[in-house]
N, C-alpha and C positions, 0 to 999 in steps of 0.2 A: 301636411294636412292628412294625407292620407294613411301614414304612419300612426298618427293619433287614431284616426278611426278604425284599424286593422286591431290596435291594440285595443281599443272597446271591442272591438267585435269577439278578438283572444279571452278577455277578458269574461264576457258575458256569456261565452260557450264553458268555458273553464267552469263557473259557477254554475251553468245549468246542470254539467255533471258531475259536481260536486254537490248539488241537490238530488239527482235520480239516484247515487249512489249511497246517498246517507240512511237510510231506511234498510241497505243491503250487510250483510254481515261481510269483512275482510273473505277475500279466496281464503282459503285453505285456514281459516280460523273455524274455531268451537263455538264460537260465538251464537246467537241467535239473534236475527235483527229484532230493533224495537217494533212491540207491538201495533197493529193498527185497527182501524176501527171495523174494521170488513171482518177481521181475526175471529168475530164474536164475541164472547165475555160478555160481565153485566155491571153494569154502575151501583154503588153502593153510596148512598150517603149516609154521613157520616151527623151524628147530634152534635150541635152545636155548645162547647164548652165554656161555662164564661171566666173570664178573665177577673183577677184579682183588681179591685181599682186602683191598691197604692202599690202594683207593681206594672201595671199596663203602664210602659213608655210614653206613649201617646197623649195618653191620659193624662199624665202627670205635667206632660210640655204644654199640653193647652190648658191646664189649670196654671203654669205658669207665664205665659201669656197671654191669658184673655181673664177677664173679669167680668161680674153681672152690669150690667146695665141697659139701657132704654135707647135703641135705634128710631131717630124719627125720620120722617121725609116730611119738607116744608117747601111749599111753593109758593117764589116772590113776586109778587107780580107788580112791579113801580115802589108805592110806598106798603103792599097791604101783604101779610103773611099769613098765610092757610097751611094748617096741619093736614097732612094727606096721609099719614097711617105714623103710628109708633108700636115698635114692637119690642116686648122683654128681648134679653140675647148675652149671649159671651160676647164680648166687644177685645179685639185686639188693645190693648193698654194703650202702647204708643201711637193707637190714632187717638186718643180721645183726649191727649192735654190741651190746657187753653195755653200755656206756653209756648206753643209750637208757632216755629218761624214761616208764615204763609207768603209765600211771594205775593204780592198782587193784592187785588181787595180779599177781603174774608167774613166770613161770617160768625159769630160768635155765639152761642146758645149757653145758658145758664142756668141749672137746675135748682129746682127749688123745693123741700119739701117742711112741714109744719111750717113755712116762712123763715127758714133756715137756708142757706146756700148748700148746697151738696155736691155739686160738681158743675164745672163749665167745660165746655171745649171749642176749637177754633177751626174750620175747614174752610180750604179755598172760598172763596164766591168766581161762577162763572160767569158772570156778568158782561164780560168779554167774551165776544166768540171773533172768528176770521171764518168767512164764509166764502166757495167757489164761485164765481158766474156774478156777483156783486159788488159792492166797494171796498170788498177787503175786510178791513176789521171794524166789525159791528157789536153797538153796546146792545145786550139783550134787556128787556125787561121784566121778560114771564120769563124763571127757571126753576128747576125743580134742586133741591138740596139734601142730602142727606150727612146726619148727624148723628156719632154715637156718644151717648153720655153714661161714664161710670154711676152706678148707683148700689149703696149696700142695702137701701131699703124704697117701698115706692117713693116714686117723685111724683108731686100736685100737679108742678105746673113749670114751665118752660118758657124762659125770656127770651128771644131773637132779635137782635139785631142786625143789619146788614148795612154800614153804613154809604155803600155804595151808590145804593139808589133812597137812602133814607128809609129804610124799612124797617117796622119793627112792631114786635106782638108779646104778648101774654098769650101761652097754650095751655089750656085744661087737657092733663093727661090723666086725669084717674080713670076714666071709665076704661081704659086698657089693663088698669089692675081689680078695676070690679069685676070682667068681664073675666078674668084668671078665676078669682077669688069664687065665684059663680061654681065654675068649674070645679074646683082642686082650694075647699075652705082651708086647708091646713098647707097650702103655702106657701113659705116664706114671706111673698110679695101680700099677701094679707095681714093684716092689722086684726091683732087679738085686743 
């Protein structure tokens, strides 16, 4: 035990002076240490240059992973479903199939635009919670959900179902792309 601890101690002296000495130039080197802040000098900033779009990396990987679409948050409360905000967004691709293999119950939303299907997708339902200090695993009945749905253009309205606790709704989502459209008439998300 004590061996352990001599060696932290070796150890963390080792690095202290291997920290006091790193700022110092080699003996008997040409060297000059690195600069520090006491030294004086003046900070220059620099204009900010913009980057190409089709060659910014970053750019190009979240255009290949994310697409336009409509994030909502919906709260289930038993059988009744309340829209709590939807907002436009880049949506990662692979969360938003309705494909997708959900363990457990789930939730399924349904896009709908002119009365056309446009996109669905499937997320967990937590419906299930396991709670400390009580009986363990308890069925929730108020929860809140979030949903992201692929869209290439706006969507009406949004189906919910939650077959869990029997839940299910019709959302009016236009006034989220009137309220764009308001703002910024030319777009995309507006209808000419």
């Amino acid at each position: 035990m004590t061996q352990h601890i001599r060696a932290i101690c070796l150890y963390l002296i080792c690095g202290l002076v291997h920290l006091s000495a790193w700022g110092q130039a080699a003996p008997g080197s040409s060297e000059r240490p690195l600069p520090a802040a006491t030294d004086g000098g003046t900070a220059v900033l620099v204009a900010p240059r913009p980057i190409q779009t089709d060659s910014d990396p970053v750019t190009q990987r979240v255009r290949a992973d994310t697409a336009d679409g409509l994030v909502i948050v919906v709260t289930i409360d038993g059988a009744k479903v309340s829209l709590d905000s939807a907002v436009p967004a880049r949506i990662p691709r692979k969360r938003t199939r309705a494909d997708r293999n959900v363990e457990g119950d789930a939730v399924k939303a349904t896009a709908f635009a002119g009365g056309q299907v446009i996109a669905s997708a499937v997320v967990p339902d937590n419906v299930i919670n396991i709670q400390e200090g009580r009986a363990g695993v308890v069925r929730t009945e108020r929860r809140q959900i979030t949903i992201g749905l692929l869209a290439d253009r706006p969507i009406d309205t949004v189906s919910i179902e939650a077959p869990a606790t029997g839940a299910s709704a019709s959302l009016d989502v236009r006034p989220v792309y009137a309220r764009l459209c308001e703002l910024d008439r030319n777009s995309k998300w507006c209808r000419r």
